[in-house]
Backbone as JSON, one array per atom type, in Angstrom:
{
  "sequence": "XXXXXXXXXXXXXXXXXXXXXXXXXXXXXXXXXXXXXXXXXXXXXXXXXXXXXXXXXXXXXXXXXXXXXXXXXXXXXXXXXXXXXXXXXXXXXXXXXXX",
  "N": [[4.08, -10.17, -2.68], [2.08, -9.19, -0.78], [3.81, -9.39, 1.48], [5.63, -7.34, 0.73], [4.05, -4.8, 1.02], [3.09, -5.21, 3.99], [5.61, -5.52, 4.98], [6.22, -2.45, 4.32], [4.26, -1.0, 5.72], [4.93, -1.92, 8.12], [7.71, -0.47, 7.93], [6.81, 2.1, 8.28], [5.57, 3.25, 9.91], [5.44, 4.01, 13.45], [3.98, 3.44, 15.67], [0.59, 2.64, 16.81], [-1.13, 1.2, 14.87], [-1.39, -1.83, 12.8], [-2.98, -3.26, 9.94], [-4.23, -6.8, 8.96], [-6.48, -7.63, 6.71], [-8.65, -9.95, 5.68], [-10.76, -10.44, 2.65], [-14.24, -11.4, 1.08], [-13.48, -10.67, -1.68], [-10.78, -9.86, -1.5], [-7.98, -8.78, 0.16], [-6.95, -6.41, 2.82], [-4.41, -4.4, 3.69], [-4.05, -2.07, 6.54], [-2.45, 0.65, 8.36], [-1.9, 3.05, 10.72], [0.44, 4.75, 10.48], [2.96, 7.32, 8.8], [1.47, 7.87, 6.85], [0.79, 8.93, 3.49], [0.57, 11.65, 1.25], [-2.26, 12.75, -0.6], [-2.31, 13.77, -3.34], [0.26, 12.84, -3.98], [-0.18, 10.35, -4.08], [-0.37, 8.14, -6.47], [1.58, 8.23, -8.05], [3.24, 6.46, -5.84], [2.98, 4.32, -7.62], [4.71, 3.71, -8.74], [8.32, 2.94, -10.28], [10.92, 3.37, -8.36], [9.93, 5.68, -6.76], [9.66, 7.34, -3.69], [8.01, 8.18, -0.8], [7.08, 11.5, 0.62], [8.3, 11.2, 3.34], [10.42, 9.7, 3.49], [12.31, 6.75, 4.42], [15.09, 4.63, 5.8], [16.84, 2.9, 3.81], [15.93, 1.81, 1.11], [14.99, 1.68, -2.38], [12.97, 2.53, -3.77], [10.74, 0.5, -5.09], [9.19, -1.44, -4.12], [6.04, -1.03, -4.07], [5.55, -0.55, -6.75], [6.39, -3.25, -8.03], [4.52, -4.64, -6.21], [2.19, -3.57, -7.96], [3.08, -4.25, -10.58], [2.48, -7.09, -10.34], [0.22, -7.26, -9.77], [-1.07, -6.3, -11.9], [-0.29, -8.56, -13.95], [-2.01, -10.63, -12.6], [-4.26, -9.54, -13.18], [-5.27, -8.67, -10.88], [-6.18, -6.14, -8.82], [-5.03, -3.27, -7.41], [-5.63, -0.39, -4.74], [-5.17, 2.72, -3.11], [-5.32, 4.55, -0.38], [-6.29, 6.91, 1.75], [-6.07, 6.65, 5.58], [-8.13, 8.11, 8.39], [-7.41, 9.69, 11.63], [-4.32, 9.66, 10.36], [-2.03, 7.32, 8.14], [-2.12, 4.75, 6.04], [-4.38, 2.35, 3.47], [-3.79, -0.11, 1.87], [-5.36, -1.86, -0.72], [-6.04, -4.93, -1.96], [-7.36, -6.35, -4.73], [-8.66, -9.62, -6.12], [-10.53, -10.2, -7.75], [-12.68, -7.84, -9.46], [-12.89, -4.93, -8.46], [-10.88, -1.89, -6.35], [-12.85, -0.22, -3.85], [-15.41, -1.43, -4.12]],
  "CA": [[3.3, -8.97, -2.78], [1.82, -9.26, 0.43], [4.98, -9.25, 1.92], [5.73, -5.85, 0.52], [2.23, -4.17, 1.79], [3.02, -5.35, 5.17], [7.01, -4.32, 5.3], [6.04, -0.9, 4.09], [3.37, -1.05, 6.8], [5.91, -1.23, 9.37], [8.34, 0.82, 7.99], [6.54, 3.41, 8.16], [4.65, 3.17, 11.61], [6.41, 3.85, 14.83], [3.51, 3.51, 16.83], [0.0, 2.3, 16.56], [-1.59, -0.46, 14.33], [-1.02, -2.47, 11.26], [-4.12, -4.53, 10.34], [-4.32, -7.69, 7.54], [-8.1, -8.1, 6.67], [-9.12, -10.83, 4.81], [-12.25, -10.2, 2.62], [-14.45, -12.32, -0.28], [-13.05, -9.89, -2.66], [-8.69, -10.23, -1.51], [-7.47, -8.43, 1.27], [-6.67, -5.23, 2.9], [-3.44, -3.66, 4.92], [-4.08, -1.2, 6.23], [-1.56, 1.23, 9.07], [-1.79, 4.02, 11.53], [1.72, 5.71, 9.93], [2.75, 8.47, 8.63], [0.22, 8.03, 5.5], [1.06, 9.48, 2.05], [-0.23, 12.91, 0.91], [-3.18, 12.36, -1.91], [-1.53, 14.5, -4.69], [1.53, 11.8, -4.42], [-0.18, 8.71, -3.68], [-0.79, 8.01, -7.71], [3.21, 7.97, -7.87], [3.96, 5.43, -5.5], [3.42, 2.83, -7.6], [5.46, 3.72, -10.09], [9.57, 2.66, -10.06], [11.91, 4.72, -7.65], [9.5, 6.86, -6.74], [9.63, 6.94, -1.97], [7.25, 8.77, -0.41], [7.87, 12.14, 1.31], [8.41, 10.28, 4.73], [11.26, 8.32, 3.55], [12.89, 6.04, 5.76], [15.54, 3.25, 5.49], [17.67, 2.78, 2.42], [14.74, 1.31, 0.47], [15.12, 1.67, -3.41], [11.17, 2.81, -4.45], [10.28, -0.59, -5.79], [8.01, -2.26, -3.31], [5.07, -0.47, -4.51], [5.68, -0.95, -8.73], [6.43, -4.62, -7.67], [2.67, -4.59, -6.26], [1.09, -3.11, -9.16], [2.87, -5.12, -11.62], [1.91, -8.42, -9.78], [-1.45, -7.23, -10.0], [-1.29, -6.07, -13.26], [-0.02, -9.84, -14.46], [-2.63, -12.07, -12.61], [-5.96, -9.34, -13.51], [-6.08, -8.08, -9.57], [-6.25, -4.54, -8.62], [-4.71, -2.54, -6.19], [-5.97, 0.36, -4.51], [-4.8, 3.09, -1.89], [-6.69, 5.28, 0.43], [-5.93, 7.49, 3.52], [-6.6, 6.67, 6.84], [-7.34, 9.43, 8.91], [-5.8, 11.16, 11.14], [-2.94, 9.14, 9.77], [-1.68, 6.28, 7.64], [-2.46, 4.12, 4.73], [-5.03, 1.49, 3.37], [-3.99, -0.69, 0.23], [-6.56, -3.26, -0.86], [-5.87, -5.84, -3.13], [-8.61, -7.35, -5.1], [-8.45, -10.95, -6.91], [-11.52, -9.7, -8.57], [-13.61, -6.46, -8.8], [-11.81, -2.96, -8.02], [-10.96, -1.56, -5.41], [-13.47, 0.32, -3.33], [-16.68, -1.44, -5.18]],
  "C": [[2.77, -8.57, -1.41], [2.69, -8.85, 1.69], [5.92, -7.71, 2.23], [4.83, -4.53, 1.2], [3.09, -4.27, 3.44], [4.62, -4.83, 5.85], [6.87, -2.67, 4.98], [5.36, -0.83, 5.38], [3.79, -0.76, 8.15], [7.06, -0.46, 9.56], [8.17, 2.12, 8.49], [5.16, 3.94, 9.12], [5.53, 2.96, 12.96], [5.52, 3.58, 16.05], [2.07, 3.22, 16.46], [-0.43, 0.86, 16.37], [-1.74, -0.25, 13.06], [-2.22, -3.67, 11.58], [-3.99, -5.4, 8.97], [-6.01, -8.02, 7.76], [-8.08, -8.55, 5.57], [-10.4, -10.44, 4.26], [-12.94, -11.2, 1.53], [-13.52, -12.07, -0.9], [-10.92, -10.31, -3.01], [-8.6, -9.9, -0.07], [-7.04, -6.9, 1.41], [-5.92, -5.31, 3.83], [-3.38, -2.61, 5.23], [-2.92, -0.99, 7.94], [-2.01, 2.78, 10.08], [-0.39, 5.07, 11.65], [1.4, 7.1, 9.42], [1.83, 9.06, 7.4], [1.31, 8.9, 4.19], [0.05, 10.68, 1.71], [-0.92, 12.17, -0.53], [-2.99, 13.0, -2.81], [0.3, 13.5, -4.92], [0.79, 10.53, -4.23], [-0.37, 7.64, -5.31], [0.42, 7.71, -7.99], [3.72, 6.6, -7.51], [4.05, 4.23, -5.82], [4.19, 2.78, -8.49], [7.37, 3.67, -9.76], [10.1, 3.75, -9.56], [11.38, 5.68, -6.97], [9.2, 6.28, -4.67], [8.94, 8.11, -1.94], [7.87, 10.1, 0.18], [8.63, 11.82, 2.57], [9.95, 9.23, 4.45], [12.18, 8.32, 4.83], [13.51, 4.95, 5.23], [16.35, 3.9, 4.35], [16.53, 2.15, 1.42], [14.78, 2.23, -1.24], [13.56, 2.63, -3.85], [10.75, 1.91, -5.45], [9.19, -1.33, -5.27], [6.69, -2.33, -4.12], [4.92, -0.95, -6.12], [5.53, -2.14, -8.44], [4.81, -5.08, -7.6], [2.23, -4.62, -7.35], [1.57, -3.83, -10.41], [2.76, -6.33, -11.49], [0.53, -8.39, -9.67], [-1.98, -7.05, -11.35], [-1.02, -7.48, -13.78], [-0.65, -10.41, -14.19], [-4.08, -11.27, -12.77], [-5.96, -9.09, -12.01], [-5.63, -6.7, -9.63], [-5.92, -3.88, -7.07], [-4.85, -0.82, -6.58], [-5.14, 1.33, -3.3], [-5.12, 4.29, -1.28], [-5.66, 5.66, 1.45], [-6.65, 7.19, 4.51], [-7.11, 7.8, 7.84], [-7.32, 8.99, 10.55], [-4.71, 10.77, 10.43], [-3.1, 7.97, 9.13], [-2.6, 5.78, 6.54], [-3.94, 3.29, 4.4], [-4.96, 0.84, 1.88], [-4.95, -1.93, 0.52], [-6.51, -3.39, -2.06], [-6.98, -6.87, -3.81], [-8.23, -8.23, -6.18], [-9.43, -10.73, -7.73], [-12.31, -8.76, -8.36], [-12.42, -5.01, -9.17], [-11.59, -3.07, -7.15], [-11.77, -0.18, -4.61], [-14.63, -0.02, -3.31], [-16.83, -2.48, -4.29]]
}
């Protein structure tokens, strides 16, 4: 899962920074990419579904993968804009995300 977060992360960053923050709660990745518009970002976790930005040959699984690895052990994933650009998922082992 982790794994996924952080290959998207650099997919989809040509320039900047990719950060892993550890917190009580889980963890957050967040990116300085090309970010996801907030009228699609509700989408991406759902099967097949690539961002406008696509890049690569990349299926649209990463993301579903996430959310149903979170959905199976009770954690929660979240995902937020950076601004000017790029992402911020945060994965919580317990709680929500944002709280």
């Amino acid at each position: 899962m982790l794994g996924n977060l952080l290959r998207n992360a650099l997919h989809y960053t040509d320039s900047g920074s990719i950060r892993l923050v550890l917190t009580d709660q889980g963890f957050v990745v967040q990116d300085s990419g090309v970010g996801i518009p907030e009228e699609d970002r509700e989408a991406m976790f759902r099967p097949f579904v690539r961002g406008p930005a696509r890049r690569g040959d990349g299926l649209g699984l990463g993301l579903s993968l996430v959310q149903r690895i979170c959905d199976n052990q009770g954690w929660k994933v979240g995902l937020s804009a950076v601004e000017p650009t790029g992402c911020r998922f945060e994965v919580l082992l317990k709680g929500r995300p944002g709280a």
